[in-house]
Each structure stands twice: as C-alpha cells, then as structure tokens.
N, C-alpha and C positions, 0 to 999 in steps of 0.2 A: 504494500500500500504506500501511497504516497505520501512526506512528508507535509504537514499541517501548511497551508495557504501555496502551495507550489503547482504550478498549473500543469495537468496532467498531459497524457499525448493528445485528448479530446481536445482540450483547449478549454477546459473547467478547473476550479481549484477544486483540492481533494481535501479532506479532515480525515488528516493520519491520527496518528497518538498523540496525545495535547500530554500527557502528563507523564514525560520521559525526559530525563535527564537536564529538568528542572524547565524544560519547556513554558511548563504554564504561569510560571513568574513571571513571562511577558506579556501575558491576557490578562491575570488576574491584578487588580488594584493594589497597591499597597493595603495591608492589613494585617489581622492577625489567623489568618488560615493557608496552613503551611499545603505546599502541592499535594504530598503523600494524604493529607487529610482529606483535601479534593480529590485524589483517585481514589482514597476507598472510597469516598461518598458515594460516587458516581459508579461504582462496581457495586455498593451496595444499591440505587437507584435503579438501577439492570436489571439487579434479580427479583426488587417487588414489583417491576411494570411486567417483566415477563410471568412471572407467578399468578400475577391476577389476569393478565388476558389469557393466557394457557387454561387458565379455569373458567373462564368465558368463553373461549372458542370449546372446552369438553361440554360447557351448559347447554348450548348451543348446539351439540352435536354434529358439527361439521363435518367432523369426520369417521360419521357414524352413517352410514354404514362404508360411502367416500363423500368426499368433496365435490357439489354442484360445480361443473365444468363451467364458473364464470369466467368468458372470455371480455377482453375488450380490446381497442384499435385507437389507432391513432384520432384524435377528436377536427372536427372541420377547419380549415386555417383562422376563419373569425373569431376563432376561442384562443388563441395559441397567437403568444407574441414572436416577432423576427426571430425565424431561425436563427442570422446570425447573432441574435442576442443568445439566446436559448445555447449558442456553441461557443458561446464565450472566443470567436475570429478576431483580430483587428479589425479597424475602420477600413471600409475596401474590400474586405475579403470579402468572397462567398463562401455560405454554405446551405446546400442542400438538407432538404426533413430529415430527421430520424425515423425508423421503422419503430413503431414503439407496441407492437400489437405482442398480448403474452396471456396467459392465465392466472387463476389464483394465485397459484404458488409462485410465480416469476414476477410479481409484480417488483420486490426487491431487485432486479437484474434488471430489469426497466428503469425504476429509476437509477439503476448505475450511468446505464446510456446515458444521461442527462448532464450533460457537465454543468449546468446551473442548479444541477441540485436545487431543481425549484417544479413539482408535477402537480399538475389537476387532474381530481378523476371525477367523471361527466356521466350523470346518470339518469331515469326517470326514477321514479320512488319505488323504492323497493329493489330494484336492479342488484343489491347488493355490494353497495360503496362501502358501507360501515365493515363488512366484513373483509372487502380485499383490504382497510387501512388496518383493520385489526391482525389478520395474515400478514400485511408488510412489515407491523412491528416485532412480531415474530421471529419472521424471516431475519429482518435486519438484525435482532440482538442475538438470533445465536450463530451471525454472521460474524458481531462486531469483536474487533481485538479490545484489549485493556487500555484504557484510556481515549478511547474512541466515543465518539457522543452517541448520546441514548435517545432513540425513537421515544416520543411521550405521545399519548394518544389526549386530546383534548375537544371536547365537545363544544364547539362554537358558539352554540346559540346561546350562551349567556354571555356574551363581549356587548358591550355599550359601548361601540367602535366610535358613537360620538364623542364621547366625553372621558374613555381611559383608552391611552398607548398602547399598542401589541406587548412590547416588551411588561409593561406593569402588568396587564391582564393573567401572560405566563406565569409571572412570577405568583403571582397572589392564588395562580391555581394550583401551582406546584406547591405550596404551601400549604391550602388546602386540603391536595389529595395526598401531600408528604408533610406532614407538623415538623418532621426533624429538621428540615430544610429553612424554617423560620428562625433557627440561631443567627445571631448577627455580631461582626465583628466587634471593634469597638470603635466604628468610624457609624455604626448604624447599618452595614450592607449587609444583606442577608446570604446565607448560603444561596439561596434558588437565584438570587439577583444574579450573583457571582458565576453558576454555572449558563444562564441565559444570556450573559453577556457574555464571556467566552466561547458561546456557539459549540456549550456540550451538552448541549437539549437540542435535539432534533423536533422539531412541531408538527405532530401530525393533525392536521387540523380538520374533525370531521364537524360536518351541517354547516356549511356557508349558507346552505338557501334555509337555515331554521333560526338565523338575524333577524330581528327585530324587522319589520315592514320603514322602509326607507332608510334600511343602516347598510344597506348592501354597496351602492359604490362610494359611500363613506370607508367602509370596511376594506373596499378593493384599494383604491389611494392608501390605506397603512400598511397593508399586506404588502404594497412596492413601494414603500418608501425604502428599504434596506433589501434593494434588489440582490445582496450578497448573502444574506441569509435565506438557508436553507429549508425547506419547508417541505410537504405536501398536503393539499387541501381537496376535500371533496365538496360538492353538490349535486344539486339537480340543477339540470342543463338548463331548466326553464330561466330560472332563477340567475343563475350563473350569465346565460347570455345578454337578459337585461342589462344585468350591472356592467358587460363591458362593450356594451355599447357606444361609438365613437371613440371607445380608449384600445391600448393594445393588451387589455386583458391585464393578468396576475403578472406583475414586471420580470421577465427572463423565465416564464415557464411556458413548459411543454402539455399539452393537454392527451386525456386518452377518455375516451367514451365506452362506457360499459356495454356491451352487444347482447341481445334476447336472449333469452334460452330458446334450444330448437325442438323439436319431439325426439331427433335422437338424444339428445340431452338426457329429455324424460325416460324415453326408455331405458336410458342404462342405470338410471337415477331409482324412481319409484319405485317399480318391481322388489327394486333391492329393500325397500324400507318396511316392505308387509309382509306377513306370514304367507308359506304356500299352503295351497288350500288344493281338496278336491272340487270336482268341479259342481256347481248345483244349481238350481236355478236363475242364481243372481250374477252367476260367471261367464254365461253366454254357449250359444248353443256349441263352439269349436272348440269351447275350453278343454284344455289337456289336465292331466294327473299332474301334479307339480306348479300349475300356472298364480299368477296373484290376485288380486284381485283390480289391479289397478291396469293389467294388460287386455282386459276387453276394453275398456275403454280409450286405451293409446292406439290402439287397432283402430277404433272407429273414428278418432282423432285422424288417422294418418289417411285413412280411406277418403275422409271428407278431404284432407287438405288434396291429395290427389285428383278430385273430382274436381276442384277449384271451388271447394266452398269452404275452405278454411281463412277465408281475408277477412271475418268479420260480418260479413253482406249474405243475403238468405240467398239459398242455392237455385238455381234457375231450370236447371237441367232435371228437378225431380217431379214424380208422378202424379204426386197427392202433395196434400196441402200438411199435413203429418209430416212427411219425411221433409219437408222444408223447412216445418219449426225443428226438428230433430239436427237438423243439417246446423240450423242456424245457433241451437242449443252448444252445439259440437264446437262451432267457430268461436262464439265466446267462452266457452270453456278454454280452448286452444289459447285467445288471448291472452286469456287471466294468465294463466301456465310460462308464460314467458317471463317472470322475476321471479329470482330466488326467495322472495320472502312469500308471497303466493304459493310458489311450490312447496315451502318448510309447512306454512299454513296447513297445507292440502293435506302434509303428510300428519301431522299433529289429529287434525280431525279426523283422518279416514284409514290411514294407513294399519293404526295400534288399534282400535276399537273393529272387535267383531260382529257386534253389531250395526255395522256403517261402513256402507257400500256408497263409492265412485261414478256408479252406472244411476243413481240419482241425479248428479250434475247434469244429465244429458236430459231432464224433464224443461222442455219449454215453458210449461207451464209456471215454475218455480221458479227459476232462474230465467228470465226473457230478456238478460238485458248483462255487459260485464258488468257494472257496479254492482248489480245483485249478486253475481256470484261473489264479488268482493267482500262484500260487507258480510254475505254469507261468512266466509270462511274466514273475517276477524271476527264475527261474535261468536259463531262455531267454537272457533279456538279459546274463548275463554272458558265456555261452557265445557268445554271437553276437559282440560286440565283441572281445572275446579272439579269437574264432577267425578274424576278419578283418583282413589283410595292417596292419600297423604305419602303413605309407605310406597308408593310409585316413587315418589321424588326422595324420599327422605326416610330411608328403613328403619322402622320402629316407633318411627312417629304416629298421630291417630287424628282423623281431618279432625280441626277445628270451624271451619264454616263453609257455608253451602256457596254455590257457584253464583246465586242473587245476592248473596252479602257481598261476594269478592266485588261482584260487577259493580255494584252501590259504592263501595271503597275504593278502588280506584277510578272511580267516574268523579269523588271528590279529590282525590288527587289529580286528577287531568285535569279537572278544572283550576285547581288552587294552581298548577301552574304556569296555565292559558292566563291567566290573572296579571302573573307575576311575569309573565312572557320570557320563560323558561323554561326548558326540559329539565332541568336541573334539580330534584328535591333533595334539599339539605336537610337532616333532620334540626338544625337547628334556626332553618326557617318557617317551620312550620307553626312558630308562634305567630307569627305574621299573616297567620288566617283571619286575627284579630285584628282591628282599628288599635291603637294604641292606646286611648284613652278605656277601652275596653279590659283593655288589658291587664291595666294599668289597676282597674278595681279590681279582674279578678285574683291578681297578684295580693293586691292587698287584704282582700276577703281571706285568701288563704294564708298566707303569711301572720296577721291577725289573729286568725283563729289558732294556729298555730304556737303563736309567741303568749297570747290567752291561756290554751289549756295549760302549757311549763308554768306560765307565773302564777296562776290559778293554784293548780294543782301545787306548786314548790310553797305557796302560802299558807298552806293550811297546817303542814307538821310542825313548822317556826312558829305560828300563833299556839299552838298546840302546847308547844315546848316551853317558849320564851313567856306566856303571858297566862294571867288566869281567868280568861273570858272564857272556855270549854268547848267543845268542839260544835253547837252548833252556833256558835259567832267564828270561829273557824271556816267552817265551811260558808255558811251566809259571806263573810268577809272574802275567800276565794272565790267563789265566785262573781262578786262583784268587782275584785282586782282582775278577776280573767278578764271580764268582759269589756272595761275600761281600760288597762292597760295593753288590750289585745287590741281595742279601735286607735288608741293613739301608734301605737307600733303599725298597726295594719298602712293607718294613714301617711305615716314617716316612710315607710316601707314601700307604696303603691307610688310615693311623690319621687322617691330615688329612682326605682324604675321608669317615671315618666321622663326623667329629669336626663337622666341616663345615655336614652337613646341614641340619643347625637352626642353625648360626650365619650369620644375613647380612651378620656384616662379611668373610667371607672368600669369600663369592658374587661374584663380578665382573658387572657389569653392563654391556647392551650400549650404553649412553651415559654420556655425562656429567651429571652429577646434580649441578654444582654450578656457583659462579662464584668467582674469586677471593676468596680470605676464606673460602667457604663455609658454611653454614649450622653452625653446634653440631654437630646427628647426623652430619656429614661428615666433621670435626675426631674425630668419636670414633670413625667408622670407619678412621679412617687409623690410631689409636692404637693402635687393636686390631688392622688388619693387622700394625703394626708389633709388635707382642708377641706375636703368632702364629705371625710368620715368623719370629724370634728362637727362639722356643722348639722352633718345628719344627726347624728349620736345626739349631737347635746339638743336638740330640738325635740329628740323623741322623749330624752330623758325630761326635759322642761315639762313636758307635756305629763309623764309621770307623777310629777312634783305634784304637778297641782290636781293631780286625780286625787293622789294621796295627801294633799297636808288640805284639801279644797272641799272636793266632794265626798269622800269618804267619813269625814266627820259630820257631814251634812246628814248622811246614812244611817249616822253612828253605829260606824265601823271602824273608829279610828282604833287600832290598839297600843298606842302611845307607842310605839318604836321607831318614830321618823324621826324623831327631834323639830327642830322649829322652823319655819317655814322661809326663815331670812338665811339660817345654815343651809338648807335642801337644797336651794335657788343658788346659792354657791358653789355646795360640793359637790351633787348629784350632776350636775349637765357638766360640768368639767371634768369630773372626773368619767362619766361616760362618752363624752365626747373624742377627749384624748385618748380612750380605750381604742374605740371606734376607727379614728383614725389610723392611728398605729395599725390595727387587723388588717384595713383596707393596703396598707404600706406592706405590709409583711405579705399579705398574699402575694403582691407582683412581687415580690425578692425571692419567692419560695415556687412562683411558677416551675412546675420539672419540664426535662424534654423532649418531647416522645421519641421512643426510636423509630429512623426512618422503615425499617424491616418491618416493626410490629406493629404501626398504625396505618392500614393500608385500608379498611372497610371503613364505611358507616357505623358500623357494630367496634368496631376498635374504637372507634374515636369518641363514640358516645361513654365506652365503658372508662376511657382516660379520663374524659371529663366527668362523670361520675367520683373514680376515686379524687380528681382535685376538689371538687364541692366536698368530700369526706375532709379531707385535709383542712380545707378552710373552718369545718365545723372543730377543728382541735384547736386552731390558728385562734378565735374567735375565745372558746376556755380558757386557752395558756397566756391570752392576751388581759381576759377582761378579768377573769378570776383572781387570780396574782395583785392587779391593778387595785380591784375593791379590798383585797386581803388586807393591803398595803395603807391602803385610805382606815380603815379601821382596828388595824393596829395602833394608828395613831390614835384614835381615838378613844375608843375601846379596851386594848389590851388585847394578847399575842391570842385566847382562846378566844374569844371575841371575832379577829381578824380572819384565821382558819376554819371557823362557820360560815364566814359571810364571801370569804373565797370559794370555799367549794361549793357554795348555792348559787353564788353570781358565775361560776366556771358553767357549772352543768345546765344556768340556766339563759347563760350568752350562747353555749355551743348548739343545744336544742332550739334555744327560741330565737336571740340575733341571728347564730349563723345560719339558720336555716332559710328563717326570711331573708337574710343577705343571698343565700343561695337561690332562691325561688328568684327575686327582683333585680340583681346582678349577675345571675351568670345563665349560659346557653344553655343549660343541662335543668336550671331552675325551672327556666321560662318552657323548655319541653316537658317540663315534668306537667305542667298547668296547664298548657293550652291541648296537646299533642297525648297523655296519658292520662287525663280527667276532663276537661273541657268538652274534646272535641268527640271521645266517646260515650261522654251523657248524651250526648246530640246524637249519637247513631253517624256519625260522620265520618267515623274513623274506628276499628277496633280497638278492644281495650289491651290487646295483645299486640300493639302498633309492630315493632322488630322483629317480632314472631313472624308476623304474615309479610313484611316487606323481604325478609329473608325467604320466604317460601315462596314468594312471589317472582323471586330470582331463581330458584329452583326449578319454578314448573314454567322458566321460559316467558315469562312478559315481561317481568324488570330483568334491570341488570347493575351490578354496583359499576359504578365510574370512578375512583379515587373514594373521597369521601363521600359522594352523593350517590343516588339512586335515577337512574332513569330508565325511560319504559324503553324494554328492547327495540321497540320499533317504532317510529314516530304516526305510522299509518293508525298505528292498534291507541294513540293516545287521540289523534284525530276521531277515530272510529266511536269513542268512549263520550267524546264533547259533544259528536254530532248529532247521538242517540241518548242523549240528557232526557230525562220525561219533563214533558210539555205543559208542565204546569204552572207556567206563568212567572215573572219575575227574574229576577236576575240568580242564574245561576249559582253563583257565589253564599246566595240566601237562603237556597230551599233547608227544608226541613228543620229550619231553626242555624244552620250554617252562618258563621261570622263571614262577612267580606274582607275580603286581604284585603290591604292595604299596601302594593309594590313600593311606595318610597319607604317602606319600612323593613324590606326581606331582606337586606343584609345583616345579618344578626350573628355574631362571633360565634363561631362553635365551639 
C-alpha cells in the first residue's frame, strides 16, 4: 500500500498507515495524546464497528441461505463529476470513465478504482444501498492494515446541514455511538475530533435522500467543500438528482447505480429460502417430489414475462378476461420482486410459514395494483414476526405481546420520529415526546413525591426518639413534613429541570471531558455547577425553613427541634446550598469513561448511565451528610452531629439525589417520561428495552451506534401512513404528548 498523501499510479492519493514510525505527529495537533494511544484507539475503533455490523448483517441474514446477487453499474454522467477530477490528471490531461460495475461483495474493489476516494451509490428504495454500505464496511476493515483509517457507517438523516459543519456533525456522532472517544486533551480536542481531522475515519455516509426536505443541496455544497476527503454516500436517485442539478454533483466523485433484481436472481434466490415440500394442491399441477413452494410461481412469472406480459401493462394476446387479470396479477408481482428489500419481505412472510402460500400473490382480485402488493408485504411482515413464538428469535424467551401491541408501538415510535425528522431514536430523547413545560411538572410530581415519602417517612423515628409528643403526633407531623417538604423540593426540582434545558453546564455527561488542570471551558463549568447548586439548594432549603419554623406551628406540629427562625434562615439555606453545590461540582470531577469496546449499544449506554445516577446518589450522602454532621457538631455536640449526619446522608442520597437524578440527568428524564409516562398512556410498553431489543431480533429495528433505527425506512413510512384515522394530530392520539423537536437533543 501506499505511503499516507503520495499519489498512486491512478493518479489519486492513497491513506497508507498514518501511525508508523511516528507519522501521525504530523496530523495530529499538539496535545496530550501520544501516537501509540491513537493506534490502539483506532485498532480498538475496528473491532467494535466490525462487531456490530457483522451482527447486523447475521440479523439480517444475508447470508443465509446466500447473498441476493445485488449488482450495480456505472451511474449516468449527470450524476458523476469530470472524470478528470474523479482521476485526480493535471490540468490538460485526459481521462476517460472508469468501469465501475461489480456486486455485493466487490463493492470494496470499486471503490479502490477511485482515486478520489470519493463514491455514490444510486438507488430507488429498497434497491439495497444500506446493505452494499454495510458489506463495504466489512469488506474494507478486514481488508485494512494497522493504522489505516476505519470505514464508520453513519446514518445521514439526522445532519442539520444548515446550521452544523460535516466535520462537527462526525464528531458528535462518533461520540455518540463511541463515549470513549469524548476524552479530551487539555487544549479541549476530543479524541473523535483528532481522528476526523487526521482522515482516520473513513465516512460512510448512508440516506442522503432521508435530509430534512430543502437540506439537500445545502448538504451537497458541504459534502464538497473538502473535495480531499474521502467518503462514500448513498441515496435515492430521485433525491440525489434534484440536489445536483446545475452543479457537478458530490465534488470528485464517481457514481454507481444499483440495477433490479432479475427472475434468474429469484430463482437461484427463493427456492433456497423454503422448505421442500411434496407436491399438493397449492404447488401446481407439474410440481415434482422435492420442489418449493415459491417455484410454481417463478415458473408463471417467467412464462408471463416470455409472453410479453411481464412490463407491468395487462397482456393482450390472452383469451379471456381471467387470464389477463392473472397475467397482469403476474406482472406486478414481477415488479415488486425487483429490490432486495421486497424480496427479504416476500421471504419473511411466505417462505418460513407453512401455512402461507406465494400462489396467492397471483389473485387479481387482492392484489390489483404494485403498491398493494407492497404495503401487503410491509404489514404482512410485521404481523408474521410478531405472531411467531419469541423462542424463534431468542431461545428460551416466552412472547410478551401480541403483533397489535407491537404495531401500536412502533407506529408511536415512527411517528415521534417523523416529528423530530429523524430516523434516529435515542433512548435518551424520548423524553422529548413531552413539551417541556410538561415535563417539567411531571419531573416534579415525581421527584416531590419522592423526596416526600424519605423526609416523611425519616420524621417520624426522630420525633419518636428525640421528643415526647408519641407516635400519633409523629406520624400526623410526617406526614405533613412529607407533603410540604415534598411540594417545595418537587417545585425546586421541576424549576432546575426547566431551567436546565438550555444550560450545558448543569447537563452531566457520560465521560470525562477532561485531565487534570482541565481545559478553561471545564474550570467554568464547575463554577457554574457550583453557583447553580448553591442557588438551587438554598432556595429549596429557604423554602423548608419556612414550612417548618411557619406553617407547621400553625398545624401544631411544631416539635421544638428547629430552633428559631432568624438561626434557620441563616444556617439551613447555606448550609444546604453549599452542600448542593459542591455535589453538582463533584459529579463533573467524578464523570468515568466509558470504554470504547464496551459501550457500543443503546443497552450499554443506558446501563453506564444508570450506574452514574447510582454514583451521584453516594456523591449526594458523602457530600450533604458529613456537611450537616459538621454544622451540628458545632452546635450540638459530636453525638448530636452523627444522628443528624447519617439522616441528612440517607436522606440527600434517597431524596436530593434522586430528584437530582430524575431533573438533571438522561437516564432520570427516561426513567419518567419513556418507563412511566408514556406507558400509562398505552404508548409505549412498560418493558421499553425489552421489546426494542427484540424488535432488532425479529428484523424491523436495528441498533446504529447508540441509537435505534427501523431497518428499513419503507417499513417506518408504511407505519405513519396507516396511522388510524381518527382525527387530530398524530403526535396526540390516545392521550400521546406532542414532541417538541427544538427540545430532542437531550445528553444521554
């Protein structure tokens, strides 16, 4: 291979090994990451994009029983900038096309052809783009040497080509779908920056046509603004051609266009994927010992197109008015059958189930038209996996919901992210199904309730102990501190989360973003935790005060253990405030950092952030407990101090940190909206991970890095289209909150 920027015999630069005998100190920025640390990075980067697509193309079953012979060709010259850009010539030179026509598995040797290492691949829907870029990353990394850049598959349609850079959008995805990559020097650059700018990310860039409606030659202008940087992008042609319209297309790329599947295709294809059967009524009258059930039908396929009634158009040449619709039955069946994802379709529904015969498709009556058979065999296909045993997909499992629940679930997922105008579900955007100010109360209702029952319930053994009113002024008094104490906290609690949204120094994040010393922006988000948590704390605690030295005697339920109301107003908001603070400070110091290997799912990344809100609820004890120990030692005496520590520990970590957890972090705000909220409503199942995992199982999702998206975008289309028609805005039905898109960036 060729040495890194040296131009080959094609007359293209090649990207040899960047991180060989000390190479990449001329890419990389001054900092503090040594090369050796960037080649493991990048060797470990390798092994989790091939691990997870390798397990996407087995979901998938590509190559089960073989691989659909996807071919495609060279794409029309209006799509495809000057050759002699594309061959990296001088000015002056000629150069003639490249042949660029290959199969699935050569798509890799195609783009070697390329010396601008810059391809489009051109397709209608369904064609099967997502999977030749999935096979090419494949191909490519267990092509590539050590130190050679890494094929990243990244799903397009969430770039805001208006308003973020190509370069920023990578980075923040690789972050994303790799937390480990979010370490940052101490100048502030992050690892993901550092490998994107050195051009050891290779960008496979699938759904150009699934941008936003008028982001598309926005999109095309950034994609060539660094006509040196290496890419490949897919579309649909439709889409694609618009946007380069008057222009020369994607700057220095080559294009190649996906081509139909043929009937010999099918035939070597289908057969393969059904049981042999004897022959019986439903197999046709030549059926042989041994036949499928899919070969009477590719017979009458092949017949019709023979006759010249396979274009589409009713046949002309027949007897009766029967064999015309039959004929015409034939010809849009034929159509359908031409993309792989129709064909995967056909076989899902027809092929595995023995009760479901092929030789239906050919009913005129049923199917009169291609989009009938289409929509047939997307709603087919959900009903067929749903309604087949759990332990198909996942051995030893037992189904948890019927094939109308699944359909109802994600028909609200398709919608929440037709909304948010992305394929993209993050689990940690799915609070954002909510308005914020909605949110905002449910946070607090529960947070409240929450910080209620601890101080409630922590009241009544101290009154019990410390005083001799007896346990039913005890109890009367708990529950009145719950209920008061729980609406001021609830309301401190629901105002930080409003407050929040748009402030990112009080967002926690799932790594550590710094090094000792820290960068400036780090130093100033500690400041600002620290004057956030101050002002929250002691506003909650003020609020306390005067429950207890105010209304509680009003009650009479005071049991004389506050002391006097000019101390309270002094000690109590400062000394809770300063608690407060400090936790909010300690949390970002104590951020861990995921490893790049082990946080590759949605399921990984939730569980990381899970164990930090654990963390932060010790953070919260060791912080406030100790604090108040401290305040009352002075006051008090040292056994005095060691009561009211370990009640304020156990009752900061239960009741602050949890509300902290619930109204500042991603895993809070999912616990509420996405595993209570939105399954009281019937919206969502109460077992959300469960069925999104199973839902990748049985083939309609599929994970992406950290997010989820639906395998196919037909089948998300197909979901929105066929919404029940009962009026109002989608977003609404059944009691459904309306997202709110200026709010679905929410830190996971």
């Amino acid at each position: 291979m060729a040495e890194p920027n040296v131009r080959n015999e094609a007359g293209g630069t090649s990207y040899g090994p960047l991180v060989q005998a000390g190479k990449i100190e001329s890419i990389i920025f001054q900092g503090s990451f040594s090369a050796g640390r960037i080649g493991q990075l990048i060797e470990e980067l390798a092994q989790a994009v091939h691990r997870r697509w390798h397990d996407e193309e087995n979901l998938r079953r590509i190559q089960d029983p073989v691989p659909l012979p996807v071919r495609y060709g060279t794409a029309a010259e209006d799509l495809i900038d000057h050759w002699e850009t594309i061959r990296r010539v001088p000015a002056g030179e000629h150069a003639a096309p490249l042949d660029l026509s290959g199969t699935l598995d050569q798509l890799a040797e195609v783009y070697e052809r390329v010396p601008s290492r810059r391809l489009v691949v051109l397709g209608r829907a369904g064609s099967g783009k997502t999977i030749l870029a999935l096979r090419f990353v494949l191909d490519r990394l267990d092509r590539r040497t050590p130190g050679t850049p890494v094929p990243v598959l990244f799903s397009l349609g969430s770039w805001d080509s208006s308003e973020v850079p190509l370069k920023s959008w990578l980075i923040s995805r690789l972050i994303r779908d790799h937390p480990g990559l979010a370490a940052a020097d101490r100048d502030g650059r992050t690892l993901a920056a550092v490998l994107v700018d050195a051009q050891l990310i290779l960008p496979v860039l699938d759904g150009f046509d699934e941008l936003a409606d008028g982001l598309h030659r926005t999109a095309l202008r950034k994609l060539s603004a660094d006509p040196l940087m290496p890419m490949m992008l897919t579309s649909r042609i439709e889409e694609y051609r618009d946007a380069v319209v008057g222009t020369r297309g994607l700057s220095g790329a080559a294009a190649v266009e996906v081509r139909d599947l043929t009937l010999d295709d099918l035939d070597g294809y289908l057969p393969r994927t059904s049981a042999k059967e004897a022959p019986d009524s439903r197999s046709g009258p030549d059926a042989a010992v041994g036949t499928t059930k899919w070969q009477h039908v590719l017979a009458t396929l092949r017949d019709n197109s023979n006759n010249g009634n396979g274009n589409g158009n009713s046949g002309h040449g027949d007897s009766g008015h029967g064999n015309s619709g039959a004929n015409q039955a034939g010809a849009n069946l034929a159509a359908v059958l031409t993309t792989p994802l129709m064909v995967a379709l056909a076989r899902a529904v027809y092929s595995e189930d023995h009760d479901k015969f092929p030789t239906d498709l050919m009913d005129p009556l049923k199917f009169g038209s291609v989009a009938a058979l289409e929509e047939h065999f997307l709603g087919g296909f959900l009903r067929t996996v749903y309604e087949q045993p759990a332990d198909r997909w996942r051995p030893g499992s037992a189904g948890r919901w019927t094939a109308e629940q699944a359909e109802g679930w994600l028909r609200f997922i398709a919608e929440h992210l037709r909304r948010l105008e992305t394929g993209d579900l993050a689990w940690g955007q799915l609070a954002a199904t909510m308005r914020r100010r909605s949110r905002a109360l449910l946070i607090a209702g529960l947070a409240g309730l929450i910080f209620g029952l601890v101080t409630g319930i922590g009241n009544i053994p101290i009154d019990l102990v410390a005083t001799d009113h007896g346990l039913g002024f005890a109890l009367k008094r708990g529950l009145a501190v719950g209920l008061l104490h729980g609406l001021a906290a609830g309301l401190m609690f629901g105002t930080a989360h409003f407050v929040a949204e748009h402030r990112t120094a009080l967002k926690p994040l799932p790594v550590r973003l710094r090094r000792f010393g820290g960068p400036r922006w780090f130093r100033e988000k500690l400041a600002a935790r620290l004057g956030w948590g101050i002002g929250f704390g002691a506003s909650a605690a003020l609020g306390i005060v005067l429950v207890d030295q105010v209304l509680l005697p009003d009650l009479h339920l005071d049991d004389g253990m506050d002391g006097t109301l000019s101390a309270s107003l002094l000690i109590f908001p400062t000394e809770i405030g300063l608690g407060a603070g400090l936790a909010l400070a300690l949390v970002a110091v104590l951020e861990a950092p995921i490893d790049i290997k082990a946080a590759g799912s949605p399921s990984d990344l939730l569980r990381a952030s899970r164990k930090n809100v654990a963390v932060h609820l010790l953070v919260w004890a060791l912080v406030i407990g100790p604090e108040a120990g401290i305040v009352a030692g002075f006051l008090t005496g040292p056994v005095r101090a060691v009561e009211i520590g370990i009640v304020f520990g156990i009752e900061s970590a239960l009741g602050a940190g949890v509300g902290y957890g619930l109204s500042l972090t991603a895993w809070g705000q999912w616990v509420a909206v996405a595993r209570i909220w939105l399954p009281l409503n019937g919206a969502l199942p109460w077992r959300l991970v469960a069925f999104l995992d199973d839902g990748c199982r049985r083939g309609v999702l599929r994970q992406s890095g950290a997010v989820y998206q639906f395998r196919h975008a037909r089948l998300r289309e197909h979901l929105i289209q066929h919404a029940p028609s009962d009026g109002g805005d989608p977003g609404t039905r059944r009691g459904w909150p309306k997202a709110d898109r200026a709010e679905s960036a929410i830190v996971a």
